[in-house]
N, C-alpha and C positions, 0 to 999 in steps of 0.2 A: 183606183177605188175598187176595192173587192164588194165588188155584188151577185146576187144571186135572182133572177128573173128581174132585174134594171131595178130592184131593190139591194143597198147596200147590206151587207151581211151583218156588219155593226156599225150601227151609226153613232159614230165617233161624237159630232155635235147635242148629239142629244143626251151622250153619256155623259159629258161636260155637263149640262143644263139641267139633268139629272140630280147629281153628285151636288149640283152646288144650289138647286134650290133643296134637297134633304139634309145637308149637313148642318151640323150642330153648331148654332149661333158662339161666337168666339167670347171668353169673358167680358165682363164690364168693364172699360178701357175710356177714358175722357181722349178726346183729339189732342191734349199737352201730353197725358204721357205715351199715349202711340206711338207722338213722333219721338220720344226720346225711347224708346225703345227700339224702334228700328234704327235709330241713329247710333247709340251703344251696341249693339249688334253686329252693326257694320265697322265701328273701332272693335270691335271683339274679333270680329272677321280678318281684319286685317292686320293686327298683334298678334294672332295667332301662329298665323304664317311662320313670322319668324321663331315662334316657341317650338314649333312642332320640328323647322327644320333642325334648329338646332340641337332636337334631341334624339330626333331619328337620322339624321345623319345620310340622309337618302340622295338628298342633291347637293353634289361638292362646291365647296367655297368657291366662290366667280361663275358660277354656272345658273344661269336664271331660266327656269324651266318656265313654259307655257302659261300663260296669264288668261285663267277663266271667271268669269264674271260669279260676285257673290251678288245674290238677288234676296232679301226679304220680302217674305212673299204674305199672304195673308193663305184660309185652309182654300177659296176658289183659285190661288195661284198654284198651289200646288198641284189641285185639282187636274188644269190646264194643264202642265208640265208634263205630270204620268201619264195623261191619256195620249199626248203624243209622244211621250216614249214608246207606249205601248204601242201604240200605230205601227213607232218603225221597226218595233221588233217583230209584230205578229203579220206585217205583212206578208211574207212568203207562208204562214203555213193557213193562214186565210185561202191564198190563193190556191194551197191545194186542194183547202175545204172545197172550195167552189167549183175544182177542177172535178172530183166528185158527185157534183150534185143530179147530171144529168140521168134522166135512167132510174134515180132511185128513189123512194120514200122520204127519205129526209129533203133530199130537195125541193119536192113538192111542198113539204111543211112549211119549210123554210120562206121558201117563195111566199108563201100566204103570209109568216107570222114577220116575215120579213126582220130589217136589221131594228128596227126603233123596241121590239121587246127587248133583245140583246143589250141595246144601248140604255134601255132602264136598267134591265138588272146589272149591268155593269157598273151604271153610276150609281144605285145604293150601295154597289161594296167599295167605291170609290169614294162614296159618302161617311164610310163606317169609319176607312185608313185616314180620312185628310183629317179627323179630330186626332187625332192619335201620334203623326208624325212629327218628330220635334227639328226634323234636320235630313239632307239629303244631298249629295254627289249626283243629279242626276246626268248622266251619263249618254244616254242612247236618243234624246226629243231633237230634232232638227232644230236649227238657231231659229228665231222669229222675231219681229219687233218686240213683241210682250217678253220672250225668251230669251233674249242678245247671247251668243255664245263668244270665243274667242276668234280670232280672224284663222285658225286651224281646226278647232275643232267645235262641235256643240256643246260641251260640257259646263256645268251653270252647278256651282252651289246654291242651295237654296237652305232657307234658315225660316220656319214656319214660325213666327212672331205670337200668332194670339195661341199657339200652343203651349209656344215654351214660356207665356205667361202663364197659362194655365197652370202645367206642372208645379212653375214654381211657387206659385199660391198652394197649391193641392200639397207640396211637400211640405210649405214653411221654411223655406231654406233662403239664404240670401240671394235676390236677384239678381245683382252683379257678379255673384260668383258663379251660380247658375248658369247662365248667359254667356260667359267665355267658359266654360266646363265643356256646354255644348257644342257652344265655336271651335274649341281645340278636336272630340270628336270627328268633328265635320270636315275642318280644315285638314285632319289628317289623310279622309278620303281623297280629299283634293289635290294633296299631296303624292299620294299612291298612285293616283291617271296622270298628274300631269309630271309626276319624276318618273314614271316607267314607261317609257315610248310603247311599249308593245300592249301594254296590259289591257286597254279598252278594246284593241282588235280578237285578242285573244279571248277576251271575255265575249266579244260580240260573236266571235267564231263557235265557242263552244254553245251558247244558246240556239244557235242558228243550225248546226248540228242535232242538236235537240230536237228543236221543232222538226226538222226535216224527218225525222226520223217517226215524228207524231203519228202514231194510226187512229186518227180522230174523225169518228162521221162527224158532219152537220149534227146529229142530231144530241149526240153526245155532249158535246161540246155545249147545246143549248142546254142542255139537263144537270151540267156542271152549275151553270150558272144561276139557272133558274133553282140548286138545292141551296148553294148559298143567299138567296136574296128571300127564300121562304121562311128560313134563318134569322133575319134580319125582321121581318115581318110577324116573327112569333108564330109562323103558321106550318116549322118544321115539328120534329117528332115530340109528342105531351114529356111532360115533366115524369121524373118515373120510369121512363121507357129508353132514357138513355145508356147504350150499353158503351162496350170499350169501343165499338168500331161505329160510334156515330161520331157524324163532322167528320166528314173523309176531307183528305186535303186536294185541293182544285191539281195539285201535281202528281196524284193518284189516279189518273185516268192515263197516265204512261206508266207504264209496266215492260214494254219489251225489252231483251236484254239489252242490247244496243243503246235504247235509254236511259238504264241504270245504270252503265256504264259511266254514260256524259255525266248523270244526274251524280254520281260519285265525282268526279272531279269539278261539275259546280260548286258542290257544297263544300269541298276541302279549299275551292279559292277563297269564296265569302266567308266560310270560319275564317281564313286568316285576314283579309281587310277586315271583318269587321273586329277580330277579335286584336290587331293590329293595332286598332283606333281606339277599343277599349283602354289597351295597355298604353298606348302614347297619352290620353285622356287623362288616366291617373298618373303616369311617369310623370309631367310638367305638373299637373294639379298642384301638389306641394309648396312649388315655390312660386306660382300667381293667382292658384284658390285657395284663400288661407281656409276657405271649411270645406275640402274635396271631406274629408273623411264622413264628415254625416252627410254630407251630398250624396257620395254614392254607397252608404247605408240605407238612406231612406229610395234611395232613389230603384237600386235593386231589388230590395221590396216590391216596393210597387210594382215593378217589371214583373216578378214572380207573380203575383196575385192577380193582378188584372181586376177588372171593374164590375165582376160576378159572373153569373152562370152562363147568361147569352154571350158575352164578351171571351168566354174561356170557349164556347161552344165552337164560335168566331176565328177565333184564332189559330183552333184547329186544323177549321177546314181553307183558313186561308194559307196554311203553312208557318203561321208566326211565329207557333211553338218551335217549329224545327230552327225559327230564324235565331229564337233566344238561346237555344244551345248552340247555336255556331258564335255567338257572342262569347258564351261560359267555355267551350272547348278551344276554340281561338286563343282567344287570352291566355289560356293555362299553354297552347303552343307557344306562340310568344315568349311568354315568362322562363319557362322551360330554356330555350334555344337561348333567347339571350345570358342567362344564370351559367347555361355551361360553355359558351362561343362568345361571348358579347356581342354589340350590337353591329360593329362591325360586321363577324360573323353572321348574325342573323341577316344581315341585309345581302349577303350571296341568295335569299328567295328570290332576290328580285332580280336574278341574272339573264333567264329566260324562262321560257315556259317547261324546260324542262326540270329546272329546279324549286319548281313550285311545290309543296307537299300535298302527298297525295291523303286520301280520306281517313287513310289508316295509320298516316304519318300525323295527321293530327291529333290523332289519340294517344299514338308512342312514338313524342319530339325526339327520343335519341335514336329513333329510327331514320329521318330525314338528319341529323347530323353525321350518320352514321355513312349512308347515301351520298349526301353533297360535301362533308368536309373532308373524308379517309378518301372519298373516290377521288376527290382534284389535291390532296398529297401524296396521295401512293405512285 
């Protein structure tokens, strides 16, 4: 437990406690259709599997890759989920916080405002994402009774229920189609960690790298958080006074080169998963969402727009913008690579990490075909 004067630096428990007494009450739902909605969810979960293999072509015939538990969650299960993912990730660069503290100014602060502010202002922007999330691969949370992972790794699909009711109401689209649209998404991540042995270490290596790298005081770090939750609160900059450079994103307090480096080949991995899942989402759509087309008309909308001014302010600073173009650039990777390689082709990314495309290969695909196809026939 990273703490600072026998005060925890953030306390995790109360982040959860937080998060989930501020989050936004889930739609009007009767206990009959709840359960049939978790219960269609979970046949959507498990049909998908086989849609998705069979279009991405990622795990060959006879080959039964790693079986990770799909979990319908409600937005407090989700809650729970991300705050111990985040646990497992930010633990080392906590502990460098800490390793800092002596000797300085911030750690004196620290010491007094202790971990339970942190752990508010964490659970309001925990509070903001769990209305929001429709679906998740999480990846990094230790297994737990609430969380069961596989008997190798921790990884837990999760499929946020009174969300992707919500959406579906909010767009008018049909529920059932809805409902495995998202599943296929989702189930594609799941596909991606549990058909690429290397891919979760390699992702957990390059974050880890990241953080290591972090030149973050205590006090910093508490002024990140505390801009976001003032945010939340209505109590950041007046209406008016918003220029280009408000809502700084929480991943803009790393700037050294070394950083930008890693932070280039994060964001060329997640364009391609998530931009991966977009294209597999629509590829199957067709032939088992008979309305993918106004699904994801209406549905990209809405992604684009977002819920107004705080909500766009929000997303900002929480990075979501940058997350909706790794979706839009992804894709167009994707689409690209397989249009001139096929999917065959396309699926040499997943050979090792050296043939993952890099940040600038997601923006010009016949540069990464150019790279990994001419190089392994010349």
């Amino acid at each position: 437990m990273t703490s600072i004067g026998g005060a925890e630096m953030v306390d995790w428990n109360l982040a959860v406690a937080t998060a989930t007494r501020l989050v936004r009450p889930g739609p009007e739902i009767s206990r009959e259709e709840a359960r049939a909605v978790v219960a269609e969810l979970r046949r959507h979960a498990k049909a998908s599997e086989e849609h998705v293999r069979a279009f991405t072509r990622m795990i060959p015939e006879g080959t039964e890759p790693e079986d990770t538990p799909v979990l319908v969650v409600d937005r407090a299960g989700w809650i729970k989920a991300n705050v111990a993912g985040f646990r497992e990730l930010l633990r080392p660069l906590l502990a460098k916080m800490e390793s800092r503290r002596s000797g300085g100014p911030g750690g004196a602060v620290l010491g007094a405002v202790g971990g339970k502010v942190t752990g508010v202002e964490l659970g309001m922007l925990l509070s903001f994402l769990a209305s929001r999330i429709l679906g998740q691969y999480e990846t990094f949370a230790p297994a737990t009774r609430e969380l069961p992972g596989s008997a190798k790794s921790s990884g837990q699909l999760l499929l946020v229920a009174p969300n992707i009711v919500h959406v579906e109401r909010e767009l008018d689209v049909d529920p059932h189609d809805f409902r495995l649209w998202v599943a296929l998404h989702e189930e594609t991540h799941r596909t991606q960690f549990t058909g690429v042995p290397w891919l979760r270490d390699h992702l957990q290596g390059e974050i880890q790298t990241f953080l290591d790298e972090t030149d973050v005081d205590p006090m910093t770090f508490l002024e990140r958080l505390r801009e976001a939750a003032q945010s939340l609160s209505g109590a950041g900059r007046p209406e008016g006074e918003r220029g280009d450079d408000s809502g700084r994103s929480l991943v803009d307090v790393v700037q050294t080169p070394a950083q930008r480096e890693v932070l280039g080949r994060l964001t060329a991995v997640m364009s391609l998963l998530e931009g991966h899942a977009d294209y597999v989402m629509d590829g199957v759509g067709p032939e088992v969402v008979h309305s993918v087309a106004e699904i994801r008309e209406k549905f990209q909308k809405r992604r684009a727009q977002g819920a107004g001014r705080l909500d766009q302010a929000l997303r900002k600073l929480l990075g979501l913008d940058a997350k909706l173009r790794q979706y839009k650039d992804g894709e167009k990777f994707v689409r690209s690579v397989v249009d001139e390689v096929g999917m065959d082709g396309f699926n040499r990314v997943w050979t090792s990490p050296n043939t993952l495309p890099t940040k600038a290969e997601i923006a010009k695909p016949a540069e990464w075909v150019a790279r990994v196809h001419r190089t392994a026939e010349s």
